[in-house]
C-alpha positions in Angstrom: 32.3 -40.5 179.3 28.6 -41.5 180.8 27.5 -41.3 184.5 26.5 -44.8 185.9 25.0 -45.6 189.3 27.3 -48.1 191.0 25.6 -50.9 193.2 24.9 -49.4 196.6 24.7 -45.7 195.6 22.3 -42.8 194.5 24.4 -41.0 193.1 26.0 -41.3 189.7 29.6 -41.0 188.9 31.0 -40.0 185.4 33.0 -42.8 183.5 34.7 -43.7 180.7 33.2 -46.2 178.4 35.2 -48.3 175.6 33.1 -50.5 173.3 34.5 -53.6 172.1 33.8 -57.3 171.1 34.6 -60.4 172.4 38.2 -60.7 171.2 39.4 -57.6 172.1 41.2 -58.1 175.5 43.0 -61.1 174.0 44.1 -59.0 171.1 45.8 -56.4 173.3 46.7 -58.4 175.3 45.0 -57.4 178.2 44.8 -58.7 181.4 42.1 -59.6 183.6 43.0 -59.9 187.3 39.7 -60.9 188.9 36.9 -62.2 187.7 36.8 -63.2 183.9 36.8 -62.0 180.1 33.8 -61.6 177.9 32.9 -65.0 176.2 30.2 -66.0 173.5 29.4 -68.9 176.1 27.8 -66.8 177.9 24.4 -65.3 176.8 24.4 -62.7 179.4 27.5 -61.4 178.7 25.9 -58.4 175.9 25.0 -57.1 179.0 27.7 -57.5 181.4 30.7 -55.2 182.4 34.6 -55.3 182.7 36.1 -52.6 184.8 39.4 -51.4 185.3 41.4 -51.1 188.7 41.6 -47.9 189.2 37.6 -48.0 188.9 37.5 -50.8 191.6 39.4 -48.8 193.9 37.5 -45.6 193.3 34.3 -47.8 194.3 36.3 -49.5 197.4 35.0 -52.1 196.0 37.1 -55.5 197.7 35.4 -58.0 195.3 33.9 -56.0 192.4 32.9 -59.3 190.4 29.2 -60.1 190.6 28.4 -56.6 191.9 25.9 -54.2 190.0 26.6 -50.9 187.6 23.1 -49.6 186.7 22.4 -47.0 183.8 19.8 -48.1 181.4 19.3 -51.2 183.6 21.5 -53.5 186.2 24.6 -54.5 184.5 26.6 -56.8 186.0 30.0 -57.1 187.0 31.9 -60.2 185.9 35.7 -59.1 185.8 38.1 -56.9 186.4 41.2 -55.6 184.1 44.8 -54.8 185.1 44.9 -50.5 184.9 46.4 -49.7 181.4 46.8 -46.8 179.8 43.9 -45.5 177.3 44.6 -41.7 176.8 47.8 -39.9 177.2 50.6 -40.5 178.9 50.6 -36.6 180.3 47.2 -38.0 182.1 47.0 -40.5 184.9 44.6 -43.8 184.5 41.2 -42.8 184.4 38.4 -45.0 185.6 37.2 -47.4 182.8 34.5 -49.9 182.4 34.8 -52.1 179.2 31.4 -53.0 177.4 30.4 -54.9 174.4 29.2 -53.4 171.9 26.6 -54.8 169.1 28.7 -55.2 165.9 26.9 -52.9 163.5 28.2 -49.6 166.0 31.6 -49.8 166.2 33.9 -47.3 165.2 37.3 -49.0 164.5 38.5 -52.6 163.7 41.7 -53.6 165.0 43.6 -56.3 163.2 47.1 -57.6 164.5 49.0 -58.2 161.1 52.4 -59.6 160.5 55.0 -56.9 159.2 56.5 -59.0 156.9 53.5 -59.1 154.7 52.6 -55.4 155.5 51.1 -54.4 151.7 49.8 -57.7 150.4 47.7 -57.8 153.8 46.6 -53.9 153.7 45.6 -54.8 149.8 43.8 -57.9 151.0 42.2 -55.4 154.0 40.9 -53.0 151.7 39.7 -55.7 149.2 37.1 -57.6 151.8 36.4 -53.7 152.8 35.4 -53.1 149.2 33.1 -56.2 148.5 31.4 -55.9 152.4 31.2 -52.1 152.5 31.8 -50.5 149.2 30.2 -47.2 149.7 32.7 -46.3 152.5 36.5 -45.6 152.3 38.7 -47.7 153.8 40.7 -45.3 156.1 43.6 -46.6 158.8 46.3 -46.2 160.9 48.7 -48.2 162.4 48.2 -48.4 166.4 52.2 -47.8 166.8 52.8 -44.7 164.6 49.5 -43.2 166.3 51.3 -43.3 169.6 54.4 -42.2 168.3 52.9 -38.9 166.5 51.5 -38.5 169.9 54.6 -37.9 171.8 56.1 -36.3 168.7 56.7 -32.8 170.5 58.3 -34.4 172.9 60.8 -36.2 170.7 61.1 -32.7 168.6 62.1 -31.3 172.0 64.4 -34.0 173.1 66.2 -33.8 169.8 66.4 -30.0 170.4 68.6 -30.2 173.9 70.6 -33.0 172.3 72.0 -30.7 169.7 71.8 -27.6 171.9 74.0 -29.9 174.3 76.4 -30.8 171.7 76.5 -27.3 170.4 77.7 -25.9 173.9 79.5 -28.8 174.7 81.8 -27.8 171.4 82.1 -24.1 172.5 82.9 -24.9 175.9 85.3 -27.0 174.7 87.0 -24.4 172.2 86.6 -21.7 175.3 88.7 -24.2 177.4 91.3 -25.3 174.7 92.3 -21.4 173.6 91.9 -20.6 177.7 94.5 -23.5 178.1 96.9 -22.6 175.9 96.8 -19.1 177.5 97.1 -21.0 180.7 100.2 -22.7 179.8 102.0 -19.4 178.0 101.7 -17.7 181.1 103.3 -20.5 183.2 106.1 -21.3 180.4 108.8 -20.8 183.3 107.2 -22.8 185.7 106.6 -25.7 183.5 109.9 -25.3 182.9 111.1 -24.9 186.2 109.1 -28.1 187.2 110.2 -29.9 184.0 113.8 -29.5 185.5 112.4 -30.6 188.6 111.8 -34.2 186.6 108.6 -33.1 186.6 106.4 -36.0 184.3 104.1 -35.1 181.6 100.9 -36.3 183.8 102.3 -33.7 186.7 102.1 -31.1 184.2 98.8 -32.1 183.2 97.5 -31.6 187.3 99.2 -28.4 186.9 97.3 -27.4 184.1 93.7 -29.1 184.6 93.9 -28.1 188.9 92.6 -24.2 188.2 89.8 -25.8 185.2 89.0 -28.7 187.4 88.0 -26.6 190.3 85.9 -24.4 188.1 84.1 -27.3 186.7 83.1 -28.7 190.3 81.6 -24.7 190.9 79.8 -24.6 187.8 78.4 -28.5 188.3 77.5 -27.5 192.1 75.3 -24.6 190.8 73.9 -26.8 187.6 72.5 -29.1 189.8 70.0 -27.5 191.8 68.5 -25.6 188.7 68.6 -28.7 186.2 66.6 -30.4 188.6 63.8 -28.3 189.3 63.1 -27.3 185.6 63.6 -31.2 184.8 61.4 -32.3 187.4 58.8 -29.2 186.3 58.8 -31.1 183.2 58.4 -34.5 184.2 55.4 -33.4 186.5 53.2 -33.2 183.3 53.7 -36.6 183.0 51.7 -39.2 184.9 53.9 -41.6 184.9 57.6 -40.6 184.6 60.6 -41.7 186.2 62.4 -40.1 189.3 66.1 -38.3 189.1 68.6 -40.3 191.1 71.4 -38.5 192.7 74.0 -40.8 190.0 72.5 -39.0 187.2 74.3 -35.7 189.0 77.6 -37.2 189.6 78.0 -39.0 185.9 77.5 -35.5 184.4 80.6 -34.1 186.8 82.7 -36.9 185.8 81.8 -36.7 182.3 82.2 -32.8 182.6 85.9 -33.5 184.0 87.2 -35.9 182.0 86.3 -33.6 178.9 87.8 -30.9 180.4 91.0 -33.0 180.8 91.0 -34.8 176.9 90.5 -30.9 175.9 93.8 -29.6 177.4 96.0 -32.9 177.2 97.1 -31.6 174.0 98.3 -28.3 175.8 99.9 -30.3 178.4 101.7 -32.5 176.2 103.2 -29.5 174.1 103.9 -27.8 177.3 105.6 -31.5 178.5 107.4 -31.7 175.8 109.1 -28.2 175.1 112.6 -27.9 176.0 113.2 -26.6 179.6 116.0 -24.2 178.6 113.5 -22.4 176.0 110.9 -22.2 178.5 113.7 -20.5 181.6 114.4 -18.1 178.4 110.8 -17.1 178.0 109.9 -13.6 178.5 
């Protein structure tokens, strides 16, 4: 990052500066959405800048193309590049301003390389590197797997809740099974009672799930407001993140009954099922 006197002021502003070459942009497959790209046509261009949106807009600058960044000299303006994301995701779009850079002080070489012939490429990478600069290791890294190790605590954490999820999810389903069958002892006449009633296996069921069903509306109603605000704390540190819809609250209530109701259809089926006279006879 390098202050740079923008046309029309005295005062410099800190920026962020990425060096590349000519074919860089079309590489990445950047895009520029005013103005133009860096070309060898153009003899001027060593000296000329790309900028990115966010930059424009932190200028006010209307039409930025043909105006004027001075630091070491006037450098002109001769396009502008759609905002994309250069650091962290946790970070929102800095200002950027896109130079070229002599060849003999860059830092990295990207090459795009076709995954099918990963290792005979890398070997035929390290080879030219070898004959053209032979007193240097060749070190690299793919672009993807960079990213990825990145947002690796994030993953770790992710995969954490999942299992922590599925690990409550089985207790609270063990809690509600043994509670069921509890539930169901304790109302052995009534079943019974309702089974002489012509009372159908599904009515027994609402008998059994009515008491757990209620509770499981409570407990959702009092989830909600809490799972939101630490979910939302989290998401904050994100620049870019995507917003809880109110859906995303119901689905977990529906999925919440209808595993409450697939844990205690087994209770409900034995209770269904038992003789009627057995159950008037229970003590």
């Amino acid at each position: 990052m390098n202050g740079y006197f923008p046309e029309g002021s005295d005062h410099s502003i800190m920026i962020h500066v990425m060096d590349v070459d000519f074919d860089y942009l079309d590489l990445m497959k950047l895009e520029v959405v005013d103005g133009r790209n860096f070309s060898k046509d153009y003899g001027t261009d060593s000296t000329a800048y790309l900028i990115n949106e966010t930059l424009a807009k932190q200028l006010n600058w209307n039409n930025p193309v043909g105006k004027y960044i001075r630091r070491d000299g006037k450098h002109k303006v001769i396009g502008v590049v759609k905002d994309f994301y250069f650091s962290s995701l946790h970070n929102k779009i800095a200002p950027l301003l896109i130079t070229i850079k002599p060849w003999d002080n860059y830092y990295y070489l990207s090459l795009k390389i076709n995954p099918e012939n990963k290792k005979e490429t890398i070997q035929n990478i390290e080879g030219a590197w070898d004959m053209f600069i032979g007193d240097e290791p060749c070190n690299y890294f793919f672009l993807d797997t960079e990213i990825q190790e990145n947002y690796e605590s994030e993953q770790q954490t992710a995969q954490a809740f999942i299992w922590l999820a599925v690990i409550s999810i089985i207790i609270a389903c063990l809690g509600l099974y043994g509670q069921a069958a509890y539930s169901a002892e304790q109302r052995t006449k009534e079943i019974g009672i309702r089974k002489i009633m012509e009372a159908s296996s599904q009515d027994i069921l609402s008998v059994l799930s009515g008491n757990f069903a209620k509770i499981i509306v409570i407990a959702n109603l009092i989830a909600w407001p809490v799972s939101w605000y630490f979910m939302d704390k989290w998401l904050q540190t994100f620049a870019f993140h995507i917003d809880f819809a109110w859906w995303m609250f119901v689905a977990a209530l529906g999925l919440s009954l209808i595993i409450t109701a697939a844990t205690i259809f087994s209770q409900a089926i034995k209770a269904a099922r038992g003789n009627p006279v057995d159950a008037l006879k229970y003590e």
